[in-house]
N, C-alpha and C positions, 0 to 999 in steps of 0.2 A: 440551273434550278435544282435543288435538292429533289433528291428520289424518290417518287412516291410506290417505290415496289417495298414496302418495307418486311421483313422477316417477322415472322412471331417470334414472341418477345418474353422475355422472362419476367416476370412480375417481382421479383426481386432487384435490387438496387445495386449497383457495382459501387466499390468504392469510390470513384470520380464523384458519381454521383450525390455519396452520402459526404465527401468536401464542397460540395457545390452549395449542397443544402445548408451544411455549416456553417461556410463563410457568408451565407444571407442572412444567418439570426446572428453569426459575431457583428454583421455591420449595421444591423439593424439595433443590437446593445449597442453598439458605440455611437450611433446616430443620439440614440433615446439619452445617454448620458451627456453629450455632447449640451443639448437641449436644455437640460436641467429639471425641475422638480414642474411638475402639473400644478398649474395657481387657479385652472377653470372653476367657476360657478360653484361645478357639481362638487367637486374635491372640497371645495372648503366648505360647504353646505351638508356633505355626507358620506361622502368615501374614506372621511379621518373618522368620522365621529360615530358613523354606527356600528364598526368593527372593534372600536372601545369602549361601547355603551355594552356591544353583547360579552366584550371579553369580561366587565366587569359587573354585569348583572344590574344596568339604569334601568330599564323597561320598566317603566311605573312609576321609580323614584326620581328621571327628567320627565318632560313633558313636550313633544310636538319640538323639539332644540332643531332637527332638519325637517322641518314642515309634514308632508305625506311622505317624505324618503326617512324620518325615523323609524319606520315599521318597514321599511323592507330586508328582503334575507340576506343577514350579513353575513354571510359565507362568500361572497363574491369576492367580500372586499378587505376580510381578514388575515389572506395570505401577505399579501403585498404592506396592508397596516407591519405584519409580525417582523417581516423581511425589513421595512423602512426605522422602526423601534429600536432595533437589535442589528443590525448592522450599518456603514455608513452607509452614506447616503450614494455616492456613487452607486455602489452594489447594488444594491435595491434596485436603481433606477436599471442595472445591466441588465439584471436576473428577469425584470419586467419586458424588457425592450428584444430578449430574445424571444420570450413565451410570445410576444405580439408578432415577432420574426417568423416564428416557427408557420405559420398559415401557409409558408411557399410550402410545407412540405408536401400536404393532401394537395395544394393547386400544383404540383410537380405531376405527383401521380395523374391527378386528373388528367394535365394534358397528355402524359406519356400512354395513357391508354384510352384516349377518345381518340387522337390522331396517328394514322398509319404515313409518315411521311419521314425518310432520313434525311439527315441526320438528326434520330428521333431523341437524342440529349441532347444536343445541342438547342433545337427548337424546342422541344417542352422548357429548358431553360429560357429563354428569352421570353416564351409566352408566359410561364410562373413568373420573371419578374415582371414585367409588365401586367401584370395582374396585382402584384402586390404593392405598387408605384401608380396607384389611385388617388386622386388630391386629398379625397375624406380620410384615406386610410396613411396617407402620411403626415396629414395634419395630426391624427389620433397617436401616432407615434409617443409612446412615453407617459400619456392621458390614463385618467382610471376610469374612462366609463365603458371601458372591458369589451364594447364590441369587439374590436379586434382582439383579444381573447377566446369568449367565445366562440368567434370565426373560427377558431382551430378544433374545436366539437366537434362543431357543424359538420366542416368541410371535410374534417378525418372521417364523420360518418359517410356523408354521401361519397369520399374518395375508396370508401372500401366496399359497398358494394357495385360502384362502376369498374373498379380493378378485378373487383369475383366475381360480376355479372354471369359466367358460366354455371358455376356455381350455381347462383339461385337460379338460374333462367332452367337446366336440365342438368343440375347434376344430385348428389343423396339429396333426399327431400331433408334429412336430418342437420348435413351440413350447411344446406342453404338458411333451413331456420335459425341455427347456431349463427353464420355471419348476417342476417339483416337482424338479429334479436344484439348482436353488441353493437354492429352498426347503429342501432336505432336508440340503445343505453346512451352513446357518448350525446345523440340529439335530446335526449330527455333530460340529460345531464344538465344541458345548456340552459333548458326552456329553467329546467328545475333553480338554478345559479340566478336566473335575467329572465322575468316574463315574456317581455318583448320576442323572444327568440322562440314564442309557439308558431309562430306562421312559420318557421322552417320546420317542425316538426308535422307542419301537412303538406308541404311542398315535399320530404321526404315518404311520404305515405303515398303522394302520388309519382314520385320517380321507381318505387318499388312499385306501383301499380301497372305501370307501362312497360317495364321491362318485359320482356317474352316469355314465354312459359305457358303448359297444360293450366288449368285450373287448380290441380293439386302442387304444382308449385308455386302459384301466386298465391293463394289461401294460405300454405302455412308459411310464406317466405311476411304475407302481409298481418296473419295471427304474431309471429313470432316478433317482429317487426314492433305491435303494439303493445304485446306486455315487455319488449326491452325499452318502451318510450317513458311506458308506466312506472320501472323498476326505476330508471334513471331518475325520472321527477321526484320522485319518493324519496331517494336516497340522498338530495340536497335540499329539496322545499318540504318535505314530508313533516319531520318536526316543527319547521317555523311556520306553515299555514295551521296546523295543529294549534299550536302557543297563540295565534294570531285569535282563530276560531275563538279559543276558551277566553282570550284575554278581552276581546272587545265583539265578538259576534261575526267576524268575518275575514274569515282566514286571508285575503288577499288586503285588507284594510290598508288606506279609506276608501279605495281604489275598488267602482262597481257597487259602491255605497246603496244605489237604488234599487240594486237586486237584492244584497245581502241584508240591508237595512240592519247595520248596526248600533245601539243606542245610540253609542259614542260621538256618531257622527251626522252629518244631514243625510237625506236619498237624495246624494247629487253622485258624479260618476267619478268626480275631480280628478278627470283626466285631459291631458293636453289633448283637445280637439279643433286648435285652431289652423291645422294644415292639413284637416280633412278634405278633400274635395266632392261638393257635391254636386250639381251639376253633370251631364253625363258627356259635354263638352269638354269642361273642364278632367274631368275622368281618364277620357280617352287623351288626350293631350299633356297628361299630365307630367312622364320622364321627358317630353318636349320644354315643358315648363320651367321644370326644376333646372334642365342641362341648361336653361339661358339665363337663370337667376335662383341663385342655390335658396333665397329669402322665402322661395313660397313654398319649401318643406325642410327647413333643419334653422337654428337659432347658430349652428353653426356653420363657417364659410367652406365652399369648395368649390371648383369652379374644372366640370368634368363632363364633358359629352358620354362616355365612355356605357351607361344604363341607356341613357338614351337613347344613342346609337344600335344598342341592342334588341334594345326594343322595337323598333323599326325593322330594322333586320328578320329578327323572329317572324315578325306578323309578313314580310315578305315573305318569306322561304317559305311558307306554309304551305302554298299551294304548289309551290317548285316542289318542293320534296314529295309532295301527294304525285306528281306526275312522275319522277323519281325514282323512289322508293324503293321498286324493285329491281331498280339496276344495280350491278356491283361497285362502290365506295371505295376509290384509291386514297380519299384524303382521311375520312372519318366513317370511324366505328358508327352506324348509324343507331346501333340502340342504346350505345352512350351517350347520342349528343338525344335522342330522346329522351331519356330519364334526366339529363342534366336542363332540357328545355322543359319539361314537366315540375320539377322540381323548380323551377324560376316561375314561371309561371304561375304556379298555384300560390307560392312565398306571395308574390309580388303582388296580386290581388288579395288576401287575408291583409297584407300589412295595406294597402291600397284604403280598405274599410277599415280596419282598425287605429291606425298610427298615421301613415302619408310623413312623418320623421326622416328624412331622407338615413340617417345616422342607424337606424335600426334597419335599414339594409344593405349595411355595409358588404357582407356576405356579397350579395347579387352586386358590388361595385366588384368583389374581387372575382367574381364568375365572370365578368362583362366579355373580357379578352376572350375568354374562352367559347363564351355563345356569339362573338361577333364571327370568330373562326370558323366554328361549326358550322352557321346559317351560311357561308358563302360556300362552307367546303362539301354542303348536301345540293348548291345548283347544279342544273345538268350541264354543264362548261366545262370546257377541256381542265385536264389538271394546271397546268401553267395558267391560265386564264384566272382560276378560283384563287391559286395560291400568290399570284401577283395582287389581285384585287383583296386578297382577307389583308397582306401584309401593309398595304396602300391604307387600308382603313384603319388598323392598329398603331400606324407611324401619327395619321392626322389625330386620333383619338387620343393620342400621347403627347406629339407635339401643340395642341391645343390644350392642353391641360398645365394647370396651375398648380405650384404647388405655394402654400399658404403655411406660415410659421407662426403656431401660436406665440403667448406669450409665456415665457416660463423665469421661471425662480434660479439662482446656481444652487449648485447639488453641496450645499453648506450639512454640516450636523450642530445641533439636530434637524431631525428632516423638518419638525415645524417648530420656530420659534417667536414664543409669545410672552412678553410681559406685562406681568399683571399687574397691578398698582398694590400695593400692602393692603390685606383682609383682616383685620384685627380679630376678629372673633369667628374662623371658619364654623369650628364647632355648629352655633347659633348661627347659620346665615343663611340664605335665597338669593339666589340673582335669577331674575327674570329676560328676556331676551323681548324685544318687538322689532315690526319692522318686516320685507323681504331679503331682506340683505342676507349672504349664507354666511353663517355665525360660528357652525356646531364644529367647526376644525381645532376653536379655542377653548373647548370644554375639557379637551384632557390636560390642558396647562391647569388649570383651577384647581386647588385641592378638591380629593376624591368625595369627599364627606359632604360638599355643597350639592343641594338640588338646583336642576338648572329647568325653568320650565318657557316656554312660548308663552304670553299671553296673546300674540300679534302677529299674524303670517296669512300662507294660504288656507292651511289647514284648520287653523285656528283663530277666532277673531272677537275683542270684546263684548260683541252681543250679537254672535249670532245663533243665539237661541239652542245650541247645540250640548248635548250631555257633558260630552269634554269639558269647553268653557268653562259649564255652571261648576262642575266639580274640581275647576284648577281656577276659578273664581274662590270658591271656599276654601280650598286648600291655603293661598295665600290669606285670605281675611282671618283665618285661624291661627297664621303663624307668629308665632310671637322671638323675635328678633331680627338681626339687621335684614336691612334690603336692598340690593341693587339692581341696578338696570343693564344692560351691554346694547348698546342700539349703534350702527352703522351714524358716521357723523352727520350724512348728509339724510337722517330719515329722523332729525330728533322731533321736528313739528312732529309727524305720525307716532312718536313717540310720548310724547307729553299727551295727545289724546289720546291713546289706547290705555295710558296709566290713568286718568283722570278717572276713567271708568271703572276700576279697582281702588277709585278715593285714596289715588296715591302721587306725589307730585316729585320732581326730580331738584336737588341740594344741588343747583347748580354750579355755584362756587366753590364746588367741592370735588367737582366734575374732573377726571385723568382720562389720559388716552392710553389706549391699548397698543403696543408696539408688537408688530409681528415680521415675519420675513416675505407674507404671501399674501397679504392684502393691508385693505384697515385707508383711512383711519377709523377706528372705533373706540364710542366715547363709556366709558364704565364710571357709572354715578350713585351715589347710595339716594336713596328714597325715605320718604317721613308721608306721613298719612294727612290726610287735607279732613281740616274739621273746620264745618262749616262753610266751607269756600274758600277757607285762607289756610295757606299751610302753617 
């Protein structure tokens, strides 16, 4: 069995080290290229299309083109747009596939300084991969819905003040505010890029809250903490909730509609609430749930005991460690694995109420290994005992785990290829969109000069009474020249009624298909206006 006397340790990285971390995000690039181009829902509904709606200034001149995700902050999504545009397509996809890599780094650090056990490279490696070899987190592999991204924030936050925990806990009051104030930038960053990502930004306010310390260093480690969260939000949502505010009433729009009551839109909240659990059964059982059927929190598959597991665990250890606590820890740092259990905790209840998305805590999928370790290595059990039984449960939690391969595109250029059917007079034209189908991946193939507006989605819907509508109602009844439709082949019934209600009817026999490389088929038809009842 490996030693559990281990040496204090340098908080810096030997070069093994910084080749170990390397060759995780070169194989994590080459995994993600291997794969090929992201074709998910979200990608063709918005990850293409509002990174070139903000690059070319639509806000106004389309309309609702990705449902409620046209008004989200495209900053998320315009690095990766610039990188897929302007380089091939392979690259892109590398350059992506390491930044998603890069997450072993902080879960390196993590383990290298929650566990006192040699060979402490060795095992911090094995447990960082096995952390980062989570069904959701390699299904997400190559994908642009950035969790895994963001994970690297997050996790660089919370890895730098469990590596300086001295620091804050009693060392200058100046230096400790200094590192929980950038620790807590890179978490505000996050929240600021991906709403979703505010529950870790209190799960980190409570892992700073439990760490050790006088009162005057929790107060300014936890003041300094909160204007680095504030700075951080500011400096990526700052302007686009601004623009949001002036532009429609409600800087997070449509999203919380009932609080903010924006004309624009109804007081509904039109947010996914269908994997909420209510119920206090249901509540408490819930990471049981999800680990036996991924369907009752995420639209996407994964098939991973690994939260679960932890979950369980945690609530065990609770009382072990209270008997505990004061005895001296050969396997783990005990007020690292409290701030990292604090920090999950608190995460996992905000997102518990707010989302229950399994996909928005991807984070606590890639903590999992690390809190399953922790909770065995705080029972009071010999060290061989603890360290046989964490490794036991990390083998079935892995060997029980699936891994699931989405469906992807080959890494062709350009990165999105769409043909359009000949536009004779762009100048004069409108093409309208209906339907759920995601659409807005095809709007940068269109000449620039065309407005592209929803009449027909979630967000927007021929008569529901909403300001939007009635003013992208007139907008078209006003327009004087050509019209066409874009609808999903298989939505054109929901199609022909949403246009009827605009006394506008579809030139069937004039009807083309849209050829793309990442979905389709989708039918593009010009339009003529119904007088009378007959067109």
């Amino acid at each position: 069995m490996p030693s559990a006397t281990a040496p204090a340790r340098s908080s810096r990285l030997a070069p093994a080290e910084f080749l170990f971390l390397g060759i995780v995000m070169l194989g994590w690039a080459v995994m993600v290229v291997a794969r090929g181009k992201d074709i998910s829902w979200d990608f063709r509904n918005y990850h293409w299309y509002i990174p070139y709606a903000f690059l070319h200034a639509r806000m106004g001149f389309d309309v609702a083109v990705a449902h409620q995700a046209t008004y989200y902050n495209p900053l998320l999504d315009t690095p990766f747009y610039l990188l897929a545009t302007h380089l091939k397509a392979w690259l892109a996809l590398g350059i992506l596939g390491a930044v998603q890599g890069a997450s072993v780094i902080p879960l390196y650090i993590l383990c290298r300084t929650t566990f006192r056990i040699e060979p402490a490279r060795l095992i911090a490696s094995i447990l960082a991969l096995i952390c980062m070899a989570g069904s959701l987190n390699l299904y997400l592999a190559g994908a642009t819905y950035y969790d895994n991204v963001m994970s690297l924030l997050v996790l660089s936050g919370l890895a730098l003040i469990v590596a300086r925990r001295d620091d804050l806990c009693d060392g200058r009051l100046g230096r400790g505010a200094w590192i929980s104030a950038t620790a807590r930038i890179l978490v505000g960053s996050a929240v600021g890029l991906k709403l979703p990502e505010a529950i870790f930004a209190l799960g980190f306010a409570a892992a700073l809250a439990v760490l050790p310390g006088d009162w005057r260093h929790r107060g300014s480690r936890l003041a300094a903490g909160g204007l680095g969260g504030l700075i951080g939000f500011a400096i990526f949502a700052g302007f686009w909730m601004a623009a949001m505010a002036r532009l429609t009433g409600n800087p997070v729009f449509p999203y919380f509609n009932e609080v903010f009551h924006s004309p624009l839109a109804l007081a509904a909240p039109y947010r996914d609430l269908r994997f909420i659990p209510h119920s206090l059964a249901h509540q408490v059982l819930f990471p049981l749930l999800f680990s036996l059927d991924w369907r009752v929190a995420d639209d996407l598959p994964f098939r991973d005991i690994r939260v679960g597991l932890a979950y369980v665990l945690f609530i065990a250890t609770i009382p072990l460690w209270l008997v505990a606590r004061r005895r001296g820890n050969k396997l783990v740092a005990q007020d690292a694995a409290a701030a990292l259990f604090a920090f999950a905790a608190v995460s996992y209840v905000a997102w518990l109420r707010m989302f229950a998305i399994y996909r928005y805590i991807l984070v606590l999928e890639m903590l999992a290994p690390i809190l399953i370790a922790a909770s065995v290595g705080l029972w009071p059990l010999s060290v061989r005992t603890r360290f046989v039984t964490a490794a036991l449960l990390l083998l079935w939690a892995q060997a029980s785990m699936k891994v699931l391969v989405p469906g992807r595109a080959p890494a062709t250029d350009p990165y999105v290829q769409a043909a359009i059917p000949p536009i004779p007079h762009p100048d004069r034209t409108m093409i309208l969109m209906t339907g759920e189908a995601p659409l807005g991946y095809l709007v940068p193939s269109l000449p620039a000069q065309i407005p592209v507006l929803r009449i027909d989605g979630w967000l927007i819907q021929p008569q529901d009474g909403s300001r939007l509508t009635n003013e992208t109602r007139k907008r078209v009844a006003a327009f004087r020249g050509d019209l066409f439709v874009i609808a999903d082949a298989g939505e054109l019934a929901r199609s022909r009624d949403a246009l009827a209600v605009y006394g506008l009817a579809i030139g069937e026999a004039k009807c083309r298909n849209i050829v793309t490389n990442l979905g389709g088929p989708y039918r593009f038809c010009p339009l003529a206006p119904v007088q009378n009842g007959v067109r």
